[in-house]
N, C-alpha and C positions, 0 to 999 in steps of 0.2 A: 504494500500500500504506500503511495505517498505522500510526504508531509500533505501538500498540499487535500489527499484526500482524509488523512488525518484529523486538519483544523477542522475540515469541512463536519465529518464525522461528529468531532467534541462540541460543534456549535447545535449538529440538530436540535437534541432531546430537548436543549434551550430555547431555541426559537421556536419551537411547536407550537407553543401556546400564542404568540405574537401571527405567528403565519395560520392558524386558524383564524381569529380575529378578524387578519387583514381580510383571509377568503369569505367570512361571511358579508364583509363591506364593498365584497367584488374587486378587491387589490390585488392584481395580478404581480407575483414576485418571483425573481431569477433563481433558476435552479440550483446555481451556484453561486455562494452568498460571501465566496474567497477569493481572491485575486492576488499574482505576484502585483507587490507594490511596485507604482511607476517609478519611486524616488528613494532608493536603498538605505537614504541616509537615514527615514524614520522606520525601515523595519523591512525584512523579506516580503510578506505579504499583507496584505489590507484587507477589510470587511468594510463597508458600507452599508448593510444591512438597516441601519438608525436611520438615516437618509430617509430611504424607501419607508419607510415604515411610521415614522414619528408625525406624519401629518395625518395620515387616516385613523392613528390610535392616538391622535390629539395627544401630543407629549413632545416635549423639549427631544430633537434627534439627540445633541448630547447628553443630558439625564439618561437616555432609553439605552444607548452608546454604553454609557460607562455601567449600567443597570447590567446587560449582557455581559459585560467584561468582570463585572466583579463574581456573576452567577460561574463564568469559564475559571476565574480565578482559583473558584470554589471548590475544581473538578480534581485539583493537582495537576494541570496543565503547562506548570513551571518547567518540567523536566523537558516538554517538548519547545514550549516558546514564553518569553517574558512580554508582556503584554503593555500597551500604554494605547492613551486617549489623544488624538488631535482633532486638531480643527472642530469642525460644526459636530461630529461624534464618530470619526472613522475611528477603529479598531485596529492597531498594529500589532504584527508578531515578528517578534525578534527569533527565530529559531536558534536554540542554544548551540553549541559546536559539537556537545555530547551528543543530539538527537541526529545533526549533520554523519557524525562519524558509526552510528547504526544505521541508516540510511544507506551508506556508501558499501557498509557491509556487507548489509541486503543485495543491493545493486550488484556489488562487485562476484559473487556468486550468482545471478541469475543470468540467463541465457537472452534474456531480453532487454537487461540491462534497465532492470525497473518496470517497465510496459507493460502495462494492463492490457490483456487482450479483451476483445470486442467482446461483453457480455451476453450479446445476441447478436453471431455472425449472420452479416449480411451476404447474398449473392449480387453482384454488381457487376456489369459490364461497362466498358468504357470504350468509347468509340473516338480515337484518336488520331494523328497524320494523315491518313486521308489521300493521297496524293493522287494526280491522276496517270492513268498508262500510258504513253507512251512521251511522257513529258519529265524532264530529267524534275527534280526537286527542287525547288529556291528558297532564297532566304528566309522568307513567310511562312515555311513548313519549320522553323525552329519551334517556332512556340510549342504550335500544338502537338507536335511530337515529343520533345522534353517534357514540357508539364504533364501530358497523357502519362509515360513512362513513368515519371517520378511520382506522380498521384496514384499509381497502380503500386508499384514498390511499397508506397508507403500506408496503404488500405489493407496489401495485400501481408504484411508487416505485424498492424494492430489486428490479425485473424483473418480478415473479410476473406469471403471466395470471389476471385478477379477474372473477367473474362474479358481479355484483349482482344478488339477485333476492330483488324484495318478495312474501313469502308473503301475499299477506291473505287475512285472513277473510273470504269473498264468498260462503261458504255455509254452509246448516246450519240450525237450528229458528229463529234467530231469524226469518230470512226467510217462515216462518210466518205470524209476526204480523205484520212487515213488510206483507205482503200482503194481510192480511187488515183492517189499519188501512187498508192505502193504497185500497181498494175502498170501504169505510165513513166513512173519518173524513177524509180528505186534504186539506189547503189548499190548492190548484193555487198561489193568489195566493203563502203564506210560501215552498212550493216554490219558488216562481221567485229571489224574494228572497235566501233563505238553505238551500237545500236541505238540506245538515248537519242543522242546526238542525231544522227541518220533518221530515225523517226519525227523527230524537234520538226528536221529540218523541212522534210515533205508535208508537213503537218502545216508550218507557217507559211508556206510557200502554197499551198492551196487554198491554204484560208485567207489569203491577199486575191488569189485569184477569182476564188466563187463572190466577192466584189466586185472585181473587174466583168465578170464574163458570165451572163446567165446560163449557157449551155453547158459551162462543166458546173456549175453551181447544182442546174439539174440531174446531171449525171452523176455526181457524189450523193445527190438526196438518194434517186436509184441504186445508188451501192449499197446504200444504207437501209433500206426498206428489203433488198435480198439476204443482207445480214438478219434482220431480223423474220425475217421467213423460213430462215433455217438453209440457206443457199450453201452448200460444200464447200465451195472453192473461197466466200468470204469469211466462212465459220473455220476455216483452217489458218486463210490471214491472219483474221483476228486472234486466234487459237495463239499462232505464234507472236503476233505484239506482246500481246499478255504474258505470255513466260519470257520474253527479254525485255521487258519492261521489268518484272519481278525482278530477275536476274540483277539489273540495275539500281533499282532499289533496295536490295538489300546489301549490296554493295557498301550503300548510305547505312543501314541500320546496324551493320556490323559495326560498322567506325563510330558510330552513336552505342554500343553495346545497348540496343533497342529489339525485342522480341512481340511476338504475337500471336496468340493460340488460334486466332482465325486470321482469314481476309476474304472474309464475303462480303463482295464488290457488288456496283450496282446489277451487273447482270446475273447473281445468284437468283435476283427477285424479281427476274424479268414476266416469268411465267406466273408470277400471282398477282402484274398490276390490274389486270382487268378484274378478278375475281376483289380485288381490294377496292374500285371503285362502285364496283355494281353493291360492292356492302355498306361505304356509305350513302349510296343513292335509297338503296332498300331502307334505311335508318333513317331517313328523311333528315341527314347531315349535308348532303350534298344534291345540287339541283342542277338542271342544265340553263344556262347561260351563252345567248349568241354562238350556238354550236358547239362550246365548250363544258365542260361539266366542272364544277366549283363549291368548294364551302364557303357560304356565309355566317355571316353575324346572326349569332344567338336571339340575338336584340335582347338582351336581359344585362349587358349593362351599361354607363354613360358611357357616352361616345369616347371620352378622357381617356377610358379604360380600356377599351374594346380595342382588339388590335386587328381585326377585322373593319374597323371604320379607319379612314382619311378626312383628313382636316383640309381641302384646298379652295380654289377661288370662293372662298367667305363660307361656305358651306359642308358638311360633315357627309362623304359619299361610301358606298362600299369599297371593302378593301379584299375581297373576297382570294383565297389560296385557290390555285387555279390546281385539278390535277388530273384533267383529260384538254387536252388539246382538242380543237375546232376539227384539227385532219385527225383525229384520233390518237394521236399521238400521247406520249405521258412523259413527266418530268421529273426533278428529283423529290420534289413533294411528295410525289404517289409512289417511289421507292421508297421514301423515309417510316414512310405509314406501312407499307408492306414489311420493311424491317422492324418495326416495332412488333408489328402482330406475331414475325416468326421469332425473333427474340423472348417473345413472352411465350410462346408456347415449348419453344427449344429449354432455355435456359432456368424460366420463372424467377427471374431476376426479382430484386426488392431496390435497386434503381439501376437504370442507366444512365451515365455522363457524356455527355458532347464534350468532346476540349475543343472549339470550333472560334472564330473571329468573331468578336462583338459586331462585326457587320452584319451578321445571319442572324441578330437580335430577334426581326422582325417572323421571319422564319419558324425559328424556333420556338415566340412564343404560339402562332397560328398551329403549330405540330402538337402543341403540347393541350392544348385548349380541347382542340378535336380530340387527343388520347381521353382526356376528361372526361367529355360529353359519352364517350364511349365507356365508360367505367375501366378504364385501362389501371390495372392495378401496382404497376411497376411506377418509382416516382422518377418521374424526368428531371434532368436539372441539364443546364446549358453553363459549361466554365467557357465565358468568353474570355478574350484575349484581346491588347492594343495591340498598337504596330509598332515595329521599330526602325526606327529613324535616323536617318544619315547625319551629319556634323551639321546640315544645312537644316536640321528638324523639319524633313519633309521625307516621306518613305523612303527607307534605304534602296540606292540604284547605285550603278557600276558608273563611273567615269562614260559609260556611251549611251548612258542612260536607262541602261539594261536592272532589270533586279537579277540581283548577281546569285548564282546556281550552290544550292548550300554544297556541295562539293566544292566549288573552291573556295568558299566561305573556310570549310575545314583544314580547306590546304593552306590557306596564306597563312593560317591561324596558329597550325603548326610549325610550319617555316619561322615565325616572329619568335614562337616559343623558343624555336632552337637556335635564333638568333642571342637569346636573353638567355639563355641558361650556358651557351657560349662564351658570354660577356661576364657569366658569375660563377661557371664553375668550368675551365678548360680541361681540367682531366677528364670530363666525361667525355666517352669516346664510341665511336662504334654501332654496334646497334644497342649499348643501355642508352645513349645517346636522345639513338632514333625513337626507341620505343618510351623514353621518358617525355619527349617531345610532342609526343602522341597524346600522354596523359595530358600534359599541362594546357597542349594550344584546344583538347576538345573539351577538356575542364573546365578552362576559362570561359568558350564561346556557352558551355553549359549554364555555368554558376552566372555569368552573367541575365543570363534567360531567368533563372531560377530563383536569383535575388531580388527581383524585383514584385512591383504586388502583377496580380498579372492582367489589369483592366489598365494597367497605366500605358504609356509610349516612354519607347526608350533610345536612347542615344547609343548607335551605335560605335564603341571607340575600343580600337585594337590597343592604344595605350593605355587607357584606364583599367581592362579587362586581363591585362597580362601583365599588372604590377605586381610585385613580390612582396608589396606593403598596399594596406587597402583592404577594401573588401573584396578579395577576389579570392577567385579558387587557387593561384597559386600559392596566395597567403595561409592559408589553410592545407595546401598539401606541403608546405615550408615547414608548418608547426607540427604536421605528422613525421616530415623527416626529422626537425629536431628531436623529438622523442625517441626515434630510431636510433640517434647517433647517441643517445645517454646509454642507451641498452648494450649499442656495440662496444662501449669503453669496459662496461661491465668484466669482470674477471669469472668467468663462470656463467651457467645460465640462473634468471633468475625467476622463482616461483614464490606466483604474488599469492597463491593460498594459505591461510592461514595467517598473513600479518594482518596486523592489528593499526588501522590508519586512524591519525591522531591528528587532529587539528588544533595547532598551538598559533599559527601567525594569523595576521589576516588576511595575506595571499593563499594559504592555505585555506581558509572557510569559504573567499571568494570561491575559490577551484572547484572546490568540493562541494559546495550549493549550485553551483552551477550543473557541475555534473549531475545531482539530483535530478534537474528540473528538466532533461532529456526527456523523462517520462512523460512530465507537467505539460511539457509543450508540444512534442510529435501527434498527441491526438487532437490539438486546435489544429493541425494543418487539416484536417478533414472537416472542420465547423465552416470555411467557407472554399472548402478548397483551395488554400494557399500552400505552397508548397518553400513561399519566401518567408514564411513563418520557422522553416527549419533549417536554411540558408541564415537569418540573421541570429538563429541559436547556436549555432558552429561557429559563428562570427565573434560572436559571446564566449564562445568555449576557450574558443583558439586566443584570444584576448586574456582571458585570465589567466589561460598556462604560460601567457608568455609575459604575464606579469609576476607570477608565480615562480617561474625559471630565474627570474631577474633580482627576486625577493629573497629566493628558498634556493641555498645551496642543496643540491641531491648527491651528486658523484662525492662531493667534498665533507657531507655529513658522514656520519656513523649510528652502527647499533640500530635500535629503534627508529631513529628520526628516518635514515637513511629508509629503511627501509618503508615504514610509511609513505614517504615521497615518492621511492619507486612504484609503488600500490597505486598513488595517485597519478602518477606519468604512464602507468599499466593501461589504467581504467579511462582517461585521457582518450590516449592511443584507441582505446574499443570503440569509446565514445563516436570519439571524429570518424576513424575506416567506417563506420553503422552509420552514421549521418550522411556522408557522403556515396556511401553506395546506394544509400534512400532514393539517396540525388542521381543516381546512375554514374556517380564521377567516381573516377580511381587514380590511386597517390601511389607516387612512387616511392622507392625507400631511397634514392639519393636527388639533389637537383643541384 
């Protein structure tokens, strides 16, 4: 158990009689009534509880304040934390160093390193990268692909049951021209070479053309309507884009150490969109409109609300999700909806995740309203994402104006890496070199993505992202190697079992409270899905042991202390590798 569910613990039996009260007056009050304090100087963590509570039970918050604190006083709660009153009636706890150092005990034997696992595991799928076939990956796929992986890691971590599954885009009009390039204009030889690329290239080079020139515009539509008839000769095409498209992208996922238990793409669900719209037609969800078939507004609530209305020239019109085409055709809407229904009956999920662009806002919530209206039992949630942004705060592009292809995103990334670890450690040689270079340039482009909150936009900068000081991922795989080089001076190997970690400074208590709060904190990454919640707690860790290093002689003490210290450079070490693999990033043991 931890401190923090400890205090929580010693305060119920006391506020019971307070939180019935409030509930008969209809005061709605947080289930959690502890917080680490924002300001360490008056104590680890805070209760505000008197706040909330002191106007509807008409009473002073501080009298009510110090009323609860002298009842916790009452409990023998010294041993765990010393208590004191501020401001209007907040509640501090000072955790003793003795409760710290059982605490760390705990920790340092469990296998989870403190973690509560999920009370009531969840089954949960998450639908992440995305990318389309036959189109190499750009910089825009960092997001949703990092965060996807990293929120899966770390769901999958607190117990949940994780189900990875890359939607790609693997059908639809481009494959039109796809095909109708690859019969006319195809390079067998760049194919072999660099397929991506070869594909990219007939792919933008027809789709400039079916602007220029209605008759192949028509004859790509015709490729595409044999494709989907089940024509041999294009169902082999397409057969083969999609395995060297794959091939391609995992390419990428490798170098991302990124996995996936599916990848059912839009055309798994090709065969159930008609049976998926004739079900919301039957539901009276969906009506025909101007030859096309569409959902509308519920009309049940203000148009404010309603994301099925529009607000334009002075007046409130329908916004209605289109998902049968005029030519009969269907789009990703009427896939999204067919993939909900076979997700719920494959998996019976208890939610699905989008990691998807805040710009599919509107989207997503029109998909999620219709699940609703359907009694769709699985809970939807949409993790959107900002963009990230060039030195000019305007979407990151290459010098020719290109958005630049996350493969050389990775490679320059690297290169600079092994520029800078060139510059600070020349005996590295060879391939530990190569492959530390790997760590650090795909760590940084990671922990960058990952430290931040992930609704915001961010500045793309190869210097800020590959400092050795800062908040970056090299900084943190820096303070992993430091830990490594205390262990290799060591004389012997050495086993942290059974010492006894003693906290006597207060670089030590920092370390070591901090270390605690590993647990305290890893399950808020899942309260809103932030994953920068666990990036700026590594940031915290790594901070105090290198306060701690600087405070607390280890290789130079003796006996007891000595040993202590190593326990906590041990536990350290576990700490940060387990944080950082959450994150999907890997440290190396020298830079």
């Amino acid at each position: 158990m931890t401190i923090l569910s400890q205090l929580q613990q010693a305060l119920k039996p006391i506020l019971e009689p307070y939180l019935e009260q409030a509930a008969q007056l209809g005061v709605k009050v947080p289930h959690t009534w502890v917080s680490e304090a924002a300001d360490k100087r008056f104590g680890d963590y805070q209760c505000n509880i008197a706040m909330i509570l002191a106007k509807p039970l008409k009473q002073s918050p501080r009298d009510l304040g110090g009323a609860i604190m002298n009842e916790l006083n009452a409990t023998g709660i010294e041993s765990l934390a010393e208590l004191s009153l501020a401001g209007p009636g907040f509640i501090n706890f000072t955790i003793t160093a003795q409760a710290w150092e059982q605490q760390l005990q705990a920790v340092t034997t469990d296998e989870h390193l403190g973690v509560e696992q999920a009370a009531q595991p969840k089954t949960i799928v998450v639908d992440f990268s995305a990318p389309n076939v036959a189109k190499p990956m750009h910089v825009g796929h960092i997001r949703s692909t990092i965060i996807g992986e990293s929120l899966s890691r770390i769901a999958s971590y607190l117990g949940h049951n994780v189900i990875k599954d890359n939607h790609i885009g693997d059908w639809g009009t481009q494959f039109g021209m796809i095909l109708y390039a690859w019969k006319h204009d195809l390079d067998e030889a760049a194919l072999e070479q660099d397929s991506i690329k070869e594909l990219l290239r007939i792919y933008q080079k027809y789709s400039l053309l079916c602007k220029e020139d209605a008759e192949i515009l028509a004859a790509c539509k015709e490729e595409l309507v044999k494709l989907q008839q089940g024509d041999a000769e294009n169902l082999e095409i397409w057969k083969r884009c999609l395995e060297l498209s794959k091939q391609g992208l995992n390419q990428i996922y490798d170098r991302l150490d990124v996995s996936f238990d599916y990848w059912l793409g839009e055309s798994f669900y090709n065969d159930e969109l008609s049976a998926t719209v004739q079900l919301l037609v039957d539901k009276g969800l969906a009506r025909e409109s101007q030859g096309a078939i569409a959902v509308f507004s519920s009309e049940d609530k203000k148009n404010e609300q309603d994301c099925f209305k529009i607000h334009k020239d002075g007046e409130w019109r329908d916004n209605p999700m289109l998902i049968q085409k005029s030519d009969g055709g269907y789009n990703y809407a009427t896939t999204d909806l067919a993939t909900l229904f076979y997700r719920e009956a494959q998996w019976s999920p208890d939610e699905i995740w989008y990691v998807v662009d805040s710009r599919q806002s509107l989207h997503f919530k029109q998909l999620f309203e219709i699940a609703q209206r359907l009694d769709f039992k699985p809970k939807l949630k949409h993790i959107a994402f900002g963009t990230i942004l060039g030195q000019d705060k305007k979407p990151f592009k290459t010098r020719s104006g290109e958005t630049p292809q996350l493969a050389s995103v990775l490679d320059e990334s690297i290169e600079r890496a092994a520029q800078v670890i060139a510059d600070k450690n020349p005996d590295l040689q060879g391939v530990e070199k190569d492959q530390v270079s790997q760590m650090v340039g795909i760590g940084a482009v990671k922990f960058t993505e990952l430290s931040q909150h992930r609704l915001t936009d961010y500045i793309f900068s190869w210097e800020k992202m590959l400092a050795l000081q800062g908040d970056t991922a090299p900084y943190l795989q820096y303070s992993l190697v430091r830990i490594q080089s205390i262990f290799r001076k060591l004389e012997g190997e050495y086993e942290v079992k059974g010492v006894a970690i003693k906290l006597n400074e207060a670089a030590e208590i920092r370390l070591g409270s901090t270390l605690c709060q590993f647990a305290e904190r890893l399950p808020q990454v899942l309260d809103d899905h932030r994953p920068n919640l666990l990036a700026l707690y590594l940031l915290d860790l790594a901070k105090a042991f290198h306060s701690f290093f600087e405070a607390c002689p280890v290789l130079k003490s003796q006996g007891e202390t000595q040993a202590s210290r190593l326990a906590l450079c041990a536990l350290t070490q576990k700490v940060l590798n387990q944080g950082l693999s959450l994150l999907s990033i890997e440290a190396p043991e020298r830079m």
